[in-house]
DRENTIZA-63627 format. One record per residue (C-alpha): residue number from 1; x, z, y. Coordinates in steps of 0.001 Angstrom, whole numbers, plus 500000, padded with zeros to 6 digits. Example, Ala and Ser with C-alpha at 12.3 -4.5 7.8 and 13.67 -1.06 7.14 Angstrom:
2
[1, [512300, 507800, 495500]]
[2, [513670, 507140, 498940]]
***
This chain:
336
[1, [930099, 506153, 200290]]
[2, [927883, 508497, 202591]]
[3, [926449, 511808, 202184]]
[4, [923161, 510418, 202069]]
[5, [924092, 507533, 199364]]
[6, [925471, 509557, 196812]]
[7, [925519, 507951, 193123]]
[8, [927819, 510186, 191110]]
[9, [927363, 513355, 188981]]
[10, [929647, 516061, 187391]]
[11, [928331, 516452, 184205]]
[12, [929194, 519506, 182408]]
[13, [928784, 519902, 178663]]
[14, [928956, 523418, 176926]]
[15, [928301, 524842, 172992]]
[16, [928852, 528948, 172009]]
[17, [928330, 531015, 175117]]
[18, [928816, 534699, 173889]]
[19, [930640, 537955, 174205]]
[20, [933017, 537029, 172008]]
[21, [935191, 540450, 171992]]
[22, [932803, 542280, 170483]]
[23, [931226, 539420, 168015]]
[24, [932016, 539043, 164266]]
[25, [934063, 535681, 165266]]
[26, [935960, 536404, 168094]]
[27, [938076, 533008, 167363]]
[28, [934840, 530963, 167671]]
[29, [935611, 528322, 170304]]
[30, [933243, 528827, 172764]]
[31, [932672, 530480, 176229]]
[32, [932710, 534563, 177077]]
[33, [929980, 535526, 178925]]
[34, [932342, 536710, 181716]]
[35, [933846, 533664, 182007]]
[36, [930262, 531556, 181883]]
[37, [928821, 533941, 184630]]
[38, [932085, 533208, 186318]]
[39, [931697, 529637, 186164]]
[40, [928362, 529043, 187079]]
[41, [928929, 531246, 190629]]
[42, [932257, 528423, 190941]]
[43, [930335, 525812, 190341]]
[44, [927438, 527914, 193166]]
[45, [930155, 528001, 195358]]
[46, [930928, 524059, 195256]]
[47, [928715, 522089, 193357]]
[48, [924781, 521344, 194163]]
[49, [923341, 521486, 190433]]
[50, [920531, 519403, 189824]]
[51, [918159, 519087, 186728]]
[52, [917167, 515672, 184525]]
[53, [914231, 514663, 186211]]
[54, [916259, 514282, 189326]]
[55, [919557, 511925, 187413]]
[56, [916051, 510381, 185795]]
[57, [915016, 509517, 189055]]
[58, [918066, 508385, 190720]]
[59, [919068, 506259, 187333]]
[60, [915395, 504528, 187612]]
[61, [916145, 503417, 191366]]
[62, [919352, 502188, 193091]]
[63, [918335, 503466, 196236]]
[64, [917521, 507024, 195068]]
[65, [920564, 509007, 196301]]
[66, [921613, 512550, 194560]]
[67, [922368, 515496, 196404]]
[68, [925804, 515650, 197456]]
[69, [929008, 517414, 195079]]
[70, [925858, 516849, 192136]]
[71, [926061, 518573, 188943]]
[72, [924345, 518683, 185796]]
[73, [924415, 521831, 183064]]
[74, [923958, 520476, 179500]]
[75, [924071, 522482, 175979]]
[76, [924666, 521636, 172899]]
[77, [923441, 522721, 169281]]
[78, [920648, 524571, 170022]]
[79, [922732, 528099, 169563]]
[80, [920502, 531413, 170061]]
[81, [923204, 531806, 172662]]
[82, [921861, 530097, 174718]]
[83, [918265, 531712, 174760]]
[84, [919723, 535134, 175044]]
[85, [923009, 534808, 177044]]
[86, [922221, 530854, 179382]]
[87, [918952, 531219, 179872]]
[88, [919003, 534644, 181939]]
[89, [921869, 533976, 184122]]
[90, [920373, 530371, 185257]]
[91, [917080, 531878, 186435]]
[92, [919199, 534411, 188221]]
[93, [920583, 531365, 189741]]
[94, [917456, 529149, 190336]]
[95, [918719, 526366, 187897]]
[96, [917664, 524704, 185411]]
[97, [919763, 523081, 182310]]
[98, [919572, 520689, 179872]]
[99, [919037, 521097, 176388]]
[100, [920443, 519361, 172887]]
[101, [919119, 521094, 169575]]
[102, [919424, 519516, 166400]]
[103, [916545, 519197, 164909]]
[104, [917482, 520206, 161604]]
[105, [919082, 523125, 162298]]
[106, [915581, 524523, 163995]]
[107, [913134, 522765, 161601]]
[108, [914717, 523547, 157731]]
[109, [916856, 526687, 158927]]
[110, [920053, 525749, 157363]]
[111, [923322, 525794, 159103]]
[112, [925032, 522728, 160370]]
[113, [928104, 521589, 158199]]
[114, [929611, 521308, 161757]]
[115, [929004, 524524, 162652]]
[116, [929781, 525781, 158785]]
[117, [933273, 524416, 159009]]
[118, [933439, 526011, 162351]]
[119, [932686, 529682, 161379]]
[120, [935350, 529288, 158534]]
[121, [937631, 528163, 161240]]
[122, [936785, 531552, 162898]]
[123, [936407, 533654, 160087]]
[124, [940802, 533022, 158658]]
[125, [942725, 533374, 160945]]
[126, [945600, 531390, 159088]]
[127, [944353, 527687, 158424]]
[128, [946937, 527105, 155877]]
[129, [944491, 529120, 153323]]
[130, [941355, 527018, 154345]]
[131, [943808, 523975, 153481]]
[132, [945436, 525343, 150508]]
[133, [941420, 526067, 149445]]
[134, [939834, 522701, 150437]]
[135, [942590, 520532, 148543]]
[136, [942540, 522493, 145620]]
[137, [938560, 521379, 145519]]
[138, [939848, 517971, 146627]]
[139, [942019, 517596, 143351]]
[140, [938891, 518953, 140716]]
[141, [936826, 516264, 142418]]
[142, [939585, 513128, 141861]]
[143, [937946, 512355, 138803]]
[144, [935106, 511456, 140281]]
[145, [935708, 510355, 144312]]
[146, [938703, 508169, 144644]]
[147, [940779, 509770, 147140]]
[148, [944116, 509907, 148928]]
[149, [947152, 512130, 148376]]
[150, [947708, 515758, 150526]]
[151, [950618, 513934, 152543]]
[152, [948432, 510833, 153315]]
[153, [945694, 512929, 154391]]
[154, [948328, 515111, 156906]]
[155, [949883, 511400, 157992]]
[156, [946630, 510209, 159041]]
[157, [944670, 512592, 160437]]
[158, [946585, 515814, 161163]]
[159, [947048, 515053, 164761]]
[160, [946020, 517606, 167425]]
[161, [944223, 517102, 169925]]
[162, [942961, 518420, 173831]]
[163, [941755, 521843, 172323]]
[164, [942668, 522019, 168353]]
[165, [946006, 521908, 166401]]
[166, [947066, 519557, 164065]]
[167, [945916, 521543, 160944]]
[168, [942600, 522388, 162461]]
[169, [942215, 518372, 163856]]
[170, [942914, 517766, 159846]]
[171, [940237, 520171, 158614]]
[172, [937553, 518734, 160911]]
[173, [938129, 514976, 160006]]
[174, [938219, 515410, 156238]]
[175, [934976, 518042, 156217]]
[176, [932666, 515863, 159101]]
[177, [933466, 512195, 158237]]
[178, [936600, 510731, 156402]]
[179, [935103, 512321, 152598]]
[180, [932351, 510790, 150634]]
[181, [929202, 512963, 152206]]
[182, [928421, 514235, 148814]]
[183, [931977, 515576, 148373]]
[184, [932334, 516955, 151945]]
[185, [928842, 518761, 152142]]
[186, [930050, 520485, 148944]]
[187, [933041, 521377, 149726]]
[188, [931997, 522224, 153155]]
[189, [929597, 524833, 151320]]
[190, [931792, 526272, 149018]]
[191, [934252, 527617, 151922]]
[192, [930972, 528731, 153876]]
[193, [930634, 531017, 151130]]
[194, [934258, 531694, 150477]]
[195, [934763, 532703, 154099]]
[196, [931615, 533333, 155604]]
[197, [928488, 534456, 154038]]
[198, [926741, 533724, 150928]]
[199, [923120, 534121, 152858]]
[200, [922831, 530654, 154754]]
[201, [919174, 531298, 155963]]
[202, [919856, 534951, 157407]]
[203, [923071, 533184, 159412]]
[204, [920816, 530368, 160335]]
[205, [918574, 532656, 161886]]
[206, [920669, 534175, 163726]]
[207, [922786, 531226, 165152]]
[208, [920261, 528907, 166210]]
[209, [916974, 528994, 168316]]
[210, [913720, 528737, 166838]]
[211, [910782, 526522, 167923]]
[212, [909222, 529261, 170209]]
[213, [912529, 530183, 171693]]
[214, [912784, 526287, 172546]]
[215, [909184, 525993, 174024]]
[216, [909613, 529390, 175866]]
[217, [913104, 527523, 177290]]
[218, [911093, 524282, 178239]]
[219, [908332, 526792, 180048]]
[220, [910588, 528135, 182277]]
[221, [911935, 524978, 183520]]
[222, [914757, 523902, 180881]]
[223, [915263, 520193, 179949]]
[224, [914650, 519969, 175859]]
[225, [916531, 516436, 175123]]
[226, [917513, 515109, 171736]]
[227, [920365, 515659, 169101]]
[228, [919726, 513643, 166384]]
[229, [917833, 515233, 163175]]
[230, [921102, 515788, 161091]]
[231, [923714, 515895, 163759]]
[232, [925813, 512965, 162343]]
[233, [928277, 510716, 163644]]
[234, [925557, 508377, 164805]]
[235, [927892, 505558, 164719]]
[236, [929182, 505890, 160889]]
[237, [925623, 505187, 160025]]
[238, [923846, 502270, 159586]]
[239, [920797, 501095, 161850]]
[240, [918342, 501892, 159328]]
[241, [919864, 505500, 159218]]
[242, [920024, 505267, 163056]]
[243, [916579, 504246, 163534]]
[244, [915253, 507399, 161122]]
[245, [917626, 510091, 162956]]
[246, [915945, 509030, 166329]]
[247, [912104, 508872, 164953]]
[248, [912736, 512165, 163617]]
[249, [914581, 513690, 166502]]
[250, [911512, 512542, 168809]]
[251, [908631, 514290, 166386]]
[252, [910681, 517168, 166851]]
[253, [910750, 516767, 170720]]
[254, [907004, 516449, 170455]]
[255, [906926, 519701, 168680]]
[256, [908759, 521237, 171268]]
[257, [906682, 519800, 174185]]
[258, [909208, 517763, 175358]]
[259, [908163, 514634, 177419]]
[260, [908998, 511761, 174956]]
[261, [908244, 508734, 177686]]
[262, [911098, 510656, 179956]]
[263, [913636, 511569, 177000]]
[264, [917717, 511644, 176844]]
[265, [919791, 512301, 173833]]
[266, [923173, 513841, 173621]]
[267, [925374, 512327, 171103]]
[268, [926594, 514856, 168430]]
[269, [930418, 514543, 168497]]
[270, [930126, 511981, 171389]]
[271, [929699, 509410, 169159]]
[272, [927489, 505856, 169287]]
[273, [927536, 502026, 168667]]
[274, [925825, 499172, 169536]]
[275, [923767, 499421, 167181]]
[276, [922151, 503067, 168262]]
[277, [922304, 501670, 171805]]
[278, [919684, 499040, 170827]]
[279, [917406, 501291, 169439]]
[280, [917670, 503678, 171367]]
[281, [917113, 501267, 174173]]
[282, [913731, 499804, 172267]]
[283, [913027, 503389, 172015]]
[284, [912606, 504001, 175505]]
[285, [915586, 506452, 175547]]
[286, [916300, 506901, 179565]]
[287, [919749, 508693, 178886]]
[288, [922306, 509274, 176579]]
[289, [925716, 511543, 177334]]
[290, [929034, 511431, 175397]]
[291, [931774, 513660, 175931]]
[292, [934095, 510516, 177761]]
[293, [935941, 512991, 179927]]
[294, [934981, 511607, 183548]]
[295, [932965, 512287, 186371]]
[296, [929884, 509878, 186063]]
[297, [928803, 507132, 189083]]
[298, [925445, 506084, 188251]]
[299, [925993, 502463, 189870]]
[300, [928729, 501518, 187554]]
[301, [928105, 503528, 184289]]
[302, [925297, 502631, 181170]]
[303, [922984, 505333, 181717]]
[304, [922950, 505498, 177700]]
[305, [927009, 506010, 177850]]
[306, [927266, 508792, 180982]]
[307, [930209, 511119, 180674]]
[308, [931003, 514687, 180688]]
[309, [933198, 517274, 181355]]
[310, [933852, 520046, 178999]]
[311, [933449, 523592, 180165]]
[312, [937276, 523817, 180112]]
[313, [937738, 521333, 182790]]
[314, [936230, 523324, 185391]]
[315, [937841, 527086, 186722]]
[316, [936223, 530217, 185014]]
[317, [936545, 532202, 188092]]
[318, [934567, 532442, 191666]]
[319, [937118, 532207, 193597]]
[320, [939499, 530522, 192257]]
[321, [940859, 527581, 193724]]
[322, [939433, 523894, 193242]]
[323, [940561, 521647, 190240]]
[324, [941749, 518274, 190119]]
[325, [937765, 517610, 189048]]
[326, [936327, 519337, 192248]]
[327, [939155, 518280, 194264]]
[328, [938173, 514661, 193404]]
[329, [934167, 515326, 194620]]
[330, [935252, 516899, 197448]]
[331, [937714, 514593, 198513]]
[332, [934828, 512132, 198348]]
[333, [932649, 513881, 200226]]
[334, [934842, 514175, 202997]]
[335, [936352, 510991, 202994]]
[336, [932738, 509957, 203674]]
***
């Protein structure tokens, strides 16, 4: 590999980016805004970051090489975070990122059962209550959902994992996919308003971006891609489901101004088949990005499967020293 033939990408994915100290959920997981401005003058110092219209580009021809130590910003969810806190700091920078709201979340104003069962995460501090709460629902509902006993629940799925403990591993799977949907949405609300709030439209508000906020975003040089309508596992659905989540993400895109004959989706939890690859495919979808924890090489990967980094795999700090992950592109480059 030369300098002037290179085909791989550091793709970086992130989701909360706020001063979390001083917030009403200081155990959110997310980013501090100390340690994103951090971060993005580390990845200044090593990385060259490029925007989707130039992976676009190199994906549509072999030949068309990426600037050397390449890296790509994307964000998920469509948080009001990243209006007030991402988009400041990467004009500072002269950067440009890319974009994944759910539509849903924008469009109807309610808050995400993802990011429901994550503010009850943040909001009790010990998990054993949230567990002691959600099986307690879990037995009133037996009568009608068949369903498994508290110690086959903990045997299968209460395994941690890179960033979350068993118990909180155990909360997500029962709450985002291994209930019936109509038992987990309702369950799902009734610790939102346990723990969190009983005003879901004032929280909405407040956590996500609106559609002017978006267009404003897309304005000032910021890639708006797609996140499904509903942000479901895309791949426990089936194609019929799949094929309504993407016609509806793509109005939405259209809404925001996005350029639908140049679009890329970001798979909510990482998650696809071959089924969703097909249509997206027939779609005309140009890119799609999991959360496969690799550095991407756009000669030997699907550009509908490209991976990512989390935010965690990369140093927080300026100066500190290269990771494994920039050791590895810069290894490259000098081998070259």
């Amino acid at each position: 590999m030369s300098l002037q033939t290179n085909r791989r990408v550091t793709i970086v994915m992130y989701h909360f980016v706020r001063d979390l100290k001083h917030s009403r959920y200081p155990e959110i997981k997310g980013l501090s805004l100390e340690e994103f401005r951090g971060q993005i003058e580390y990845i200044h110092r090593y990385y060259n970051v490029i925007g989707v219209p130039e992976l676009l580009a190199a994906l549509e021809s072999p030949d068309q090489a990426l600037p050397p130590r390449a890296l790509l910003l994307t964000f998920d969810d469509g948080y009001r975070d990243h209006f007030d806190n991402v988009l400041p700091l990467l004009a500072g920078h002269g950067v440009t990122g890319c974009f994944f709201p759910p539509a849903k979340a924008v469009t109807e104003q309610e808050v995400l059962d993802v990011n429901k069962i994550h503010f009850i995460l943040a909001a009790v501090p010990d998990k054993t209550r949230i567990l002691d709460s959600l099986f307690t629902l879990l037995d009133e509902a037996r009568e009608e959902f068949p369903l498994w006993d508290r110690d086959d629940y903990y045997q299968r799925l209460a395994h941690p994992s890179r960033f979350d403990t068993a118990e909180v591993i155990l909360i997500k799977r029962l709450l985002q996919r291994e209930l019936p949907e109509a038992l987990r949405k309702k369950i799902t609300g009734a610790l939102f308003r346990q723990y969190v709030t009983q005003d879901e439209h004032a929280f909405s508000q407040e956590l996500y971006m609106g559609i002017t906020e978006l267009r404003t975003m897309r304005e000032a040089g910021m890639y708006i891609g797609s996140h499904g309508y509903d942000h479901y596992w895309l791949d426990t659905l089936d194609a019929q489901s799949q094929e309504r989540e993407i016609e509806l993400s793509l109005r939405f895109l259209q809404a925001v101004g996005s350029d639908i004959g140049n679009w890329v989706i970001g798979y909510p939890y990482g998650a696809y088949n071959d089924s969703l690859l097909r249509i997206l495919r027939d779609q005309g979808c140009k890119a799609g990005f999991t959360t496969e924890v690799r550095i991407a090489d756009l000669d030997q990967d699907d550009p509908l499967t490209l991976p990512r980094l989390d935010t965690n795999d990369l140093p927080k700090r300026r100066d500190a020293a290269p990771n494994q992950w920039t050791m590895q592109v810069l290894q490259e480059n000098i081998a070259a």
